[in-house]
N, CA, C and O of each residue as an XYZ file, in Angstrom:
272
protein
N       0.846     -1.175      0.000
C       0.000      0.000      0.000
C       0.895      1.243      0.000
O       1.869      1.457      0.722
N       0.424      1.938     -0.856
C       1.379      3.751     -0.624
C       0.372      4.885     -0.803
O      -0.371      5.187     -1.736
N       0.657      5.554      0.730
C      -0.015      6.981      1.037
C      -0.028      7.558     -0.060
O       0.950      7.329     -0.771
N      -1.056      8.460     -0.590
C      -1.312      9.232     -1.575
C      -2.221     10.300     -0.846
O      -2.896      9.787      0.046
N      -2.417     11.760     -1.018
C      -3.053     12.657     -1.177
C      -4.858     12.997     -1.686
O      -4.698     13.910     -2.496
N      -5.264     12.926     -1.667
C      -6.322     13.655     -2.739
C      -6.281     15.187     -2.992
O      -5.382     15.864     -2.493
N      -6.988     15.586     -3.556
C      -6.904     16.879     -3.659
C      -7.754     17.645     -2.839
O      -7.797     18.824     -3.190
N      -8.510     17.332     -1.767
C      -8.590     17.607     -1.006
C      -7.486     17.705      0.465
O      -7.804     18.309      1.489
N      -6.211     16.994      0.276
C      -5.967     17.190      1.209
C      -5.736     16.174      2.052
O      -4.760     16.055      2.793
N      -6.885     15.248      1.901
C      -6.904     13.706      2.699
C      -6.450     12.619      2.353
O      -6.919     12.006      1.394
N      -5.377     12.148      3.129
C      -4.548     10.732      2.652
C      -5.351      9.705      3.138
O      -6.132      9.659      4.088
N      -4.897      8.627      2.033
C      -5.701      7.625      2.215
C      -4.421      6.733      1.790
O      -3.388      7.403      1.794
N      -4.209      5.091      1.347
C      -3.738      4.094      1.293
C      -4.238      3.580      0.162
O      -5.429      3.285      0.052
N      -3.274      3.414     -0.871
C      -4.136      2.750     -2.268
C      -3.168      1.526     -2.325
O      -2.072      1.545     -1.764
N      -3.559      0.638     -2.919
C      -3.336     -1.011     -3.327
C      -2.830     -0.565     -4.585
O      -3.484     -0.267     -5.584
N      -1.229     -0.547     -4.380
C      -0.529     -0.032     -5.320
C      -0.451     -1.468     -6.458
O      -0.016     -1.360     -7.604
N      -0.872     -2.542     -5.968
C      -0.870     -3.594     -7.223
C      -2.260     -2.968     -8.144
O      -2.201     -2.740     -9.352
N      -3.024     -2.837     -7.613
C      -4.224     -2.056     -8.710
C      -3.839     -1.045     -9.964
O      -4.423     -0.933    -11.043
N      -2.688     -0.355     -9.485
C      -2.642      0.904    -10.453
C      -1.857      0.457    -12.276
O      -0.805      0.041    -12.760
N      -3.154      0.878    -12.675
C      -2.815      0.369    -14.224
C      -1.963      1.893    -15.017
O      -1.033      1.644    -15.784
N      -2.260      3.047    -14.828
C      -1.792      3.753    -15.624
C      -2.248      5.512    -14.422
O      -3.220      5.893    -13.770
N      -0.831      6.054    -14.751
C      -0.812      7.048    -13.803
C      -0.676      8.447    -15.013
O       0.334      8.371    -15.711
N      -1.392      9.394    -15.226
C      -0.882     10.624    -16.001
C      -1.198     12.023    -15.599
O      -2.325     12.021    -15.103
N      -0.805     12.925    -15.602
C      -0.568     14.404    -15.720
C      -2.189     14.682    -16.411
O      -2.366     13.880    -17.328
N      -2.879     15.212    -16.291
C      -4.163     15.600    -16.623
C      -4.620     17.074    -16.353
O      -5.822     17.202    -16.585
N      -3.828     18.566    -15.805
C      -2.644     18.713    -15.375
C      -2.563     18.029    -14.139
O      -1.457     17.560    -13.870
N      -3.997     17.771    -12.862
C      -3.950     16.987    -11.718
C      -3.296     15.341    -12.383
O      -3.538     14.701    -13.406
N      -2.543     15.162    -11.402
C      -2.470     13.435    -11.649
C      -3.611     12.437    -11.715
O      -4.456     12.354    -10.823
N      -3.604     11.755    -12.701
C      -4.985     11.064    -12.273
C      -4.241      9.698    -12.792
O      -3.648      9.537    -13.858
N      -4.512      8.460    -11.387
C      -4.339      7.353    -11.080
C      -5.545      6.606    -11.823
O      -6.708      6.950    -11.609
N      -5.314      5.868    -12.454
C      -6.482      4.675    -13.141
C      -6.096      3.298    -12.890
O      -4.992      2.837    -13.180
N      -7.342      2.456    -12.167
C      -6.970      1.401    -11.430
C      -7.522      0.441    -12.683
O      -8.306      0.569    -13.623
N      -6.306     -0.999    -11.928
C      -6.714     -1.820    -12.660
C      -8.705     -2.159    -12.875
O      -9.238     -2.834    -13.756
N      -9.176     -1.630    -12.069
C     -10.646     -1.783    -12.075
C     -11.761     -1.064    -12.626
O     -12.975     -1.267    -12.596
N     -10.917     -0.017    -13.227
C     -11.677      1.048    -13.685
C     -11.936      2.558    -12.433
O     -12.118      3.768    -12.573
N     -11.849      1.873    -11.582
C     -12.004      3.390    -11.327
C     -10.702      4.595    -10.871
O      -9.767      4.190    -10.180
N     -10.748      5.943    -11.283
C      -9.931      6.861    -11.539
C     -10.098      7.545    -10.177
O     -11.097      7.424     -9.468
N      -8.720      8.473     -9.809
C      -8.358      8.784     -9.051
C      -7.459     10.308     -8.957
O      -6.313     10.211     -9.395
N      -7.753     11.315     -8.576
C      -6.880     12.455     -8.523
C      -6.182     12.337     -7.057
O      -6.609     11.945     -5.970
N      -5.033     12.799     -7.454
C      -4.142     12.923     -6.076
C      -3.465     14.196     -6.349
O      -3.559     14.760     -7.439
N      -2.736     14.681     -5.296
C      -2.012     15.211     -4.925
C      -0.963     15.402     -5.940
O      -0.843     16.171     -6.894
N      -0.293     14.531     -5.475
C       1.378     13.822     -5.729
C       1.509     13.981     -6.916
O       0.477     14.014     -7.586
N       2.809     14.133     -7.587
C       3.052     14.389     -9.189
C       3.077     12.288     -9.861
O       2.970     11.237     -9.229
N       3.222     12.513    -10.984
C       3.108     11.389    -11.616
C       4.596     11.145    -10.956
O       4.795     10.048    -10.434
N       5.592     12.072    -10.957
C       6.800     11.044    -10.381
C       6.519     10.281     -9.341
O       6.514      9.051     -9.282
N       6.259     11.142     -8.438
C       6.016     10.663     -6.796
C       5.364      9.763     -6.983
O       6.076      8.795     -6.711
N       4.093      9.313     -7.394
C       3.035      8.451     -7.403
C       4.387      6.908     -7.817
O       4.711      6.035     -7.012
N       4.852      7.038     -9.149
C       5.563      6.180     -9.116
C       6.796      5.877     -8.151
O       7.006      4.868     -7.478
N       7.462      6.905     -8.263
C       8.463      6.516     -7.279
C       7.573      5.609     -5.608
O       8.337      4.879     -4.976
N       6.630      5.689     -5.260
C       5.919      5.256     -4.047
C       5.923      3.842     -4.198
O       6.198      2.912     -3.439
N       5.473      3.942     -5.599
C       4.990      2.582     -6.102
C       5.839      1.955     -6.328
O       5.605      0.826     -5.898
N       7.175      2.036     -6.986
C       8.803      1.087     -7.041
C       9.208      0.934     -5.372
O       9.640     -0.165     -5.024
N       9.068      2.083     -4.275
C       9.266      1.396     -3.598
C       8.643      0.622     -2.983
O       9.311     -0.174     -2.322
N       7.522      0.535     -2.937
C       6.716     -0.436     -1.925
C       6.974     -1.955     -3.011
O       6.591     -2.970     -2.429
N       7.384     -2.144     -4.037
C       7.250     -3.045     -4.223
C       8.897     -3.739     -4.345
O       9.160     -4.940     -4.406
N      10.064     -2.361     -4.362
C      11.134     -3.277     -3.710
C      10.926     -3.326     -2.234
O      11.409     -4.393     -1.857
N      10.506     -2.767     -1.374
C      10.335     -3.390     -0.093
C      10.119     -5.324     -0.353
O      10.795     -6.352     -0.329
N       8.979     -4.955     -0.544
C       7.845     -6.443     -1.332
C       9.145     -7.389     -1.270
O       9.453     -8.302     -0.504
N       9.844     -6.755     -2.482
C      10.538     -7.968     -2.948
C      11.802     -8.352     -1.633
O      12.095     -9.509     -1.331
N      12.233     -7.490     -1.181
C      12.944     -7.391      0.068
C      12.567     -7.514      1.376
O      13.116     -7.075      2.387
N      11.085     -8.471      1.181
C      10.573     -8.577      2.763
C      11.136     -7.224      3.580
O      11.881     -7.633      4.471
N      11.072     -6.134      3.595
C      11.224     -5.206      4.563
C       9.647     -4.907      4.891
O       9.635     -3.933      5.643
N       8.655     -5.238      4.697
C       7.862     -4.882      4.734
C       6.824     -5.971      6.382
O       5.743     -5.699      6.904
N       7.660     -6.960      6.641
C       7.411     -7.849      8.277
C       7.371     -7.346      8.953
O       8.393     -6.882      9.460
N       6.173     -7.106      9.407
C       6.454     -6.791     10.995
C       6.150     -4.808     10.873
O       5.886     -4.166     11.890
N       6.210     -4.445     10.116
C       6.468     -2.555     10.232
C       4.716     -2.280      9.729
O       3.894     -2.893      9.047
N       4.749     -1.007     10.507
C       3.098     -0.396     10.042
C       3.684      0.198      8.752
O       4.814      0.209      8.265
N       2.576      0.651      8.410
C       2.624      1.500      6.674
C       3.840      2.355      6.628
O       4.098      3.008      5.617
């Protein structure tokens, strides 16, 4: 899972395996593998960069045992 923004302001936790395609719209808008879309905060870098790491954590078990 990686903290994200809305544009309101309020973080929430998204299931970073869901995210099919992230773009500049000029807001970022996150599109899940499920169809539904998402504005955040965070620039398209950030969004990815969140997302490489939570999933080298993943791959690096650093992720046992620690909260979000």
């Amino acid at each position: 899972m990686i903290k994200v923004h809305r544009l309101d302001g309020k973080d929430f936790y998204l299931n970073a395996n869901l995210i099919e395609t992230v773009e500049a719209v000029p807001d970022t808008l996150i599109t899940l593998t499920t169809g539904r879309r998402l504005f955040v905060q965070e620039t398209v870098s950030e969004v990815v960069g969140l997302a490489t790491g939570f999933f080298a954590k993943v791959a690096n078990h650093e992720w046992i045992g620690r909260e979000p």
